[in-house]
C-alpha positions as a Python dict, from the first residue, in 0.01 Angstrom:
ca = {
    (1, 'X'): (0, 0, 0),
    (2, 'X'): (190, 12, 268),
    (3, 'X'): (447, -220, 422),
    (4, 'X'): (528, -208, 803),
    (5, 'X'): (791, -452, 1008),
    (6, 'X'): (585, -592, 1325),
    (7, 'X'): (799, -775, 1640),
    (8, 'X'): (578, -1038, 1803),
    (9, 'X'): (762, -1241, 2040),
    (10, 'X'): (1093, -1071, 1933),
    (11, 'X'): (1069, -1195, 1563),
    (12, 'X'): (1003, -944, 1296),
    (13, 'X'): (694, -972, 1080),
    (14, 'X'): (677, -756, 786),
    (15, 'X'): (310, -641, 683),
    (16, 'X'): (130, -504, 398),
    (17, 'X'): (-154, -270, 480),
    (18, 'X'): (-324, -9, 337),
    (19, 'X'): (-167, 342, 358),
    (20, 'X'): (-301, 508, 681),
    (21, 'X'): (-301, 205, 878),
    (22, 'X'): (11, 99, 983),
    (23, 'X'): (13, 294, 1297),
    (24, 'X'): (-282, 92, 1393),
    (25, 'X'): (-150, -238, 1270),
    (26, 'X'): (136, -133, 1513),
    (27, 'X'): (-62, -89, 1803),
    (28, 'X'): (-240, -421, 1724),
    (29, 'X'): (93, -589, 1687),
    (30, 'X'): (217, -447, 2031),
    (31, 'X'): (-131, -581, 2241),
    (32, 'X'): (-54, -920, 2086),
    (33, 'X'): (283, -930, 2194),
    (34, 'X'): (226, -830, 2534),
    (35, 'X'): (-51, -1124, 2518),
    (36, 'X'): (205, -1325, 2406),
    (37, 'X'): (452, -1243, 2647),
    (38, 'X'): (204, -1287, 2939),
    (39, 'X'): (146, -1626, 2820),
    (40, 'X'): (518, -1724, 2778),
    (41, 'X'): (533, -1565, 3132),
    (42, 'X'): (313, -1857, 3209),
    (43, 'X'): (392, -2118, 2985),
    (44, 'X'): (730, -2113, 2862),
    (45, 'X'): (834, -2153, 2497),
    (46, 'X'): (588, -2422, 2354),
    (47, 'X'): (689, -2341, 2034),
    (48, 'X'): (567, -2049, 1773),
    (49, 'X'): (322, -2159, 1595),
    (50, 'X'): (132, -2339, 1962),
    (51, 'X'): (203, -1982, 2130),
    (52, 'X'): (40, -1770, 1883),
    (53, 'X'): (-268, -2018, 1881),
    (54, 'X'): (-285, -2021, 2267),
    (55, 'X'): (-292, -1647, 2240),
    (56, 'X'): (-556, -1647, 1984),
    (57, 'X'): (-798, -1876, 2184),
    (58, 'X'): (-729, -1674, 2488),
    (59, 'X'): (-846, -1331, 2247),
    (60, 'X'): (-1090, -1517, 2149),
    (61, 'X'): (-1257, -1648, 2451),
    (62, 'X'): (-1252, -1289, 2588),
    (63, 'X'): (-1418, -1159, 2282),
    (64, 'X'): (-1678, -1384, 2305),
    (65, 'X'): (-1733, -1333, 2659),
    (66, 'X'): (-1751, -959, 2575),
    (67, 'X'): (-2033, -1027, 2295),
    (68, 'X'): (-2245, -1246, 2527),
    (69, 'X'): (-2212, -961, 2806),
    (70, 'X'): (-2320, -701, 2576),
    (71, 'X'): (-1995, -514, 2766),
    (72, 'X'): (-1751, -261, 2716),
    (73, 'X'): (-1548, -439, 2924),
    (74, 'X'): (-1403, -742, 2912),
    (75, 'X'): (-1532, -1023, 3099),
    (76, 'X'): (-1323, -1301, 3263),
    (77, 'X'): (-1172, -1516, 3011),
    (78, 'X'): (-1030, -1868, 3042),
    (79, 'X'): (-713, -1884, 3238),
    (80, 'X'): (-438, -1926, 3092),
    (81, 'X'): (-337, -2265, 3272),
    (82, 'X'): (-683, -2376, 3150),
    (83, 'X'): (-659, -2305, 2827),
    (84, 'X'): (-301, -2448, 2812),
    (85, 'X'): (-399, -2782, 2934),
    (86, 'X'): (-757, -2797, 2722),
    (87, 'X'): (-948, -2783, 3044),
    (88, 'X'): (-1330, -2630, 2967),
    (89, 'X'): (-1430, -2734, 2638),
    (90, 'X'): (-1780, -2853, 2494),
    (91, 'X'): (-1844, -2989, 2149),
    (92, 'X'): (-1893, -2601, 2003),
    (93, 'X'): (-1654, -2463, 2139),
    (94, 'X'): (-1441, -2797, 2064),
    (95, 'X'): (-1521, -2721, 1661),
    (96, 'X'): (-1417, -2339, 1675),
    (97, 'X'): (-1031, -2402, 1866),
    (98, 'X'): (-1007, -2636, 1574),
    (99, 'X'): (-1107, -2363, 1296),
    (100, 'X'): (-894, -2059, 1486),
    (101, 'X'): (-570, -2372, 1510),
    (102, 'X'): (-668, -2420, 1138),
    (103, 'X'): (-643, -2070, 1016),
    (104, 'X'): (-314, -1966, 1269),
    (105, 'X'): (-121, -2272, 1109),
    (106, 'X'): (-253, -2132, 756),
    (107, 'X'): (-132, -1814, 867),
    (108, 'X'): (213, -1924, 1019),
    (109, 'X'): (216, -2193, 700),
    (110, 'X'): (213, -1868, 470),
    (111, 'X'): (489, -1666, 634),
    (112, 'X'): (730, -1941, 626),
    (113, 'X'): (697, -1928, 270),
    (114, 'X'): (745, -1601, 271),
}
């Protein structure tokens, strides 16, 4: 195993992954961290934990709208102002922000025990 130091958001996450993959974990690490930057761009400093959740939704939303296209390419996502304010949401999509906000806190929950 391998153990790589990420920097999302200029705070430094270290990793464990398995040997081979931290160059890709790095990569990975980098595209959220422009996300997140784009978003902080937009939205200030709401906090960790609320910006890497924002970030997720907005990954999210354009992953799904890249599944329902059948595309390569991604298709518009929520804004970010929308997503920020909670604008555009029916019951479904309602119950899966909750899961993704459930598992991020989990996630953010963890580290700080780290």
């Amino acid at each position: 195993m391998a153990q790589v130091s990420l920097t999302v958001n200029g705070r430094n996450y270290d990793v464990t992954c398995d040997d081979g993959q931290e160059d890709q974990l790095r990569d990975l690490a980098a595209e959220l961290d422009s996300r997140v930057q784009q978003l902080v761009r937009s939205v200030g400093q709401p906090g960790e934990a609320r910006l890497l959740l924002l970030t997720g939704l907005l990954m999210v939303d354009e992953m799904r709208g890249l599944r329902a296209n059948g595309s390569d390419e991604a298709a518009p996502a929520a804004s970010m102002d929308s997503v920020s304010e909670g604008a555009g949401t029916d019951e479904s999509q309602a119950e899966l922000l909750g899961a993704v906000a459930d598992h991020i806190e989990t996630l953010v929950a963890r580290h700080r025990e780290l």
